[in-house]
C-alpha positions, 0 to 999 in steps of 0.5 A: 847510793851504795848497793844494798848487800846483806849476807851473814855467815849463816846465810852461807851456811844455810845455801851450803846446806841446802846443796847438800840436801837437794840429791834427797828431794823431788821437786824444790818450792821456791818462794818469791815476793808476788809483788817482786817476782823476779827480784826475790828469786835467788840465782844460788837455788837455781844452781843448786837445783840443777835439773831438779824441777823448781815450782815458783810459789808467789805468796803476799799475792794479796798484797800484789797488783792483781792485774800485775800477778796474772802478767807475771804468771804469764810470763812464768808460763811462756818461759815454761816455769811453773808458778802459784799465786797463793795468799798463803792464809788462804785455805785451799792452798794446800790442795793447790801446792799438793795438785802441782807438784804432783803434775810436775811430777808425774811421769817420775812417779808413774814410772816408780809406779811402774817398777812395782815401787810403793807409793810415797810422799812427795819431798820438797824442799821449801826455800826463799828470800828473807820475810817471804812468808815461808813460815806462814806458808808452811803451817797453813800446808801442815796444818799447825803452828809448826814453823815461827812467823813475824814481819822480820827477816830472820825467823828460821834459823834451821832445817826441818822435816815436815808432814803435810798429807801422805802425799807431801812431805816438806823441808823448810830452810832459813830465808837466804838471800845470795852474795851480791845483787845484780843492781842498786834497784834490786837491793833497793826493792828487796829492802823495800819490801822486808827482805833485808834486814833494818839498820843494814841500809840507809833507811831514808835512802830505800824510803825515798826510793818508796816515795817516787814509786808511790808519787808515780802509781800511787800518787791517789792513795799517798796523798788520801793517807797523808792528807797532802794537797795537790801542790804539795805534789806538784813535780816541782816539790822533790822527794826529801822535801816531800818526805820531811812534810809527810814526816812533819804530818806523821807527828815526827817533826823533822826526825827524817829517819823516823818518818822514813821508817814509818812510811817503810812498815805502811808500805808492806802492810798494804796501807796504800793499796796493792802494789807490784814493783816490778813487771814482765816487761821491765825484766824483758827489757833490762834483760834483752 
């Protein structure tokens, strides 16, 4: 299986305009996938931030294992990198986001204070992958329908200004991702959860990738939705034959694509529980 790569002209337009934005703001928010957190981080925001502070918001945490999310925010922590877990429909999240920034911060603004400079908002640029939630993010920290939101990567397709409080202003940017993935697993696993594009992958491929997960963490919850008896799960029925049976009891027959399709959107809407498709020890491991 090739690795998954998706990164069209205006994806590298948005990275080149968010270097060029980065000089104006204090602090960048960057937004990763709870249930990927290491995976959905881009390593061109990275660069582009230099020392600028980065504080990680892992949002869809009410998609992610919760045990898992407090792992990773463990982990963030041991390696002295602020991080959020929020559901970004959540109503407190704009005092939580606004409270952190403003302790990363503060030694900068005590000493602005300090040289007699008026007191001002805090600009942060917002950044992340493709179907993030960044936009569903932005208008719970606004306050308003200020930003367009759906379960597809690609919404935002500009940059923009906006006023949270007179404490934070925010510059939303388009979902990018970068040149070229690290692994397969991790093209994969961004497919996987909405952050690439449909039809820029093999769809049975990244559905079967899906399956073995849900067969090994979530075999319970995988047979309840699909009313697969235990000898449909045995170890001795492999994964394209499962997936044909699970697409024959979704109505599909043996439209295989569809099936796999189908198990894909289910997947990201949470249908099989909480998941998290990567841990801290895991990327202590690949990365040693």
């Amino acid at each position: 299986m090739p690795i998954i790569q998706w990164f069209p002209g205006h994806m590298a337009k948005a990275l080149r305009l968010i270097r060029e934005q980065m000089p104006s703001v204090d602090i960048v928010f960057e937004l990763v996938d709870a249930r990927l957190p290491y995976s959905s981080q881009n390593p061109e925001v990275a660069t582009a931030a230099g020392n600028k502070p980065r504080l990680l918001i892992l949002t869809k945490a009410d998609l992610a294992d919760p045990t898992e999310t407090k792992q990773w925010l463990q982990y963030f922590h041991d390696h002295h990198q602020p991080a959020l877990a929020l559901d970004s429909r959540a109503g407190s999240i704009k005092k939580q986001v606004t409270a952190q920034a403003k302790q990363i911060l503060s030694t900068k603004l005590a000493a602005e204070q300090a040289k007699g400079m008026k007191k001002r908002a805090i600009r942060a640029m917002c950044v992340g992958v493709p179907n993030v939630g960044k936009s569903t993010f932005l208008n719970h920290l606004v306050g308003k329908n200020v930003a367009a939101t759906g379960n597809r990567p690609g919404i935002t397709t500009g940059q923009q200004w906006l006023r949270s409080s007179a404490d934070l202003e925010l510059l939303d940017t388009p979902g990018v991702l970068w040149p070229k993935f690290a692994t397969q697993k991790q093209g994969t696993q961004l497919a996987a959860t909405g952050a690439i594009k449909d039809g820029i992958y093999a769809v049975d491929d990244v559905a079967l990738f899906a399956l073995a997960f849900l067969r090994q963490y979530h075999k319970t919850a995988l047979a309840d939705r699909y009313h697969l008896t235990p000898n449909e799960l045995t170890p001795s029925v492999s994964d394209p034959d499962l997936l044909m049976t699970i697409t024959a009891t979704m109505g599909f027959r043996d439209d295989y694509e569809r099936g796999s399709e189908r198990l894909l959107r289910e997947l990201r809407k949470g249908k099989f529980g909480r998941f998290t498709l990567e841990t801290p020890l895991e990327v202590e491991i690949n990365h040693d």
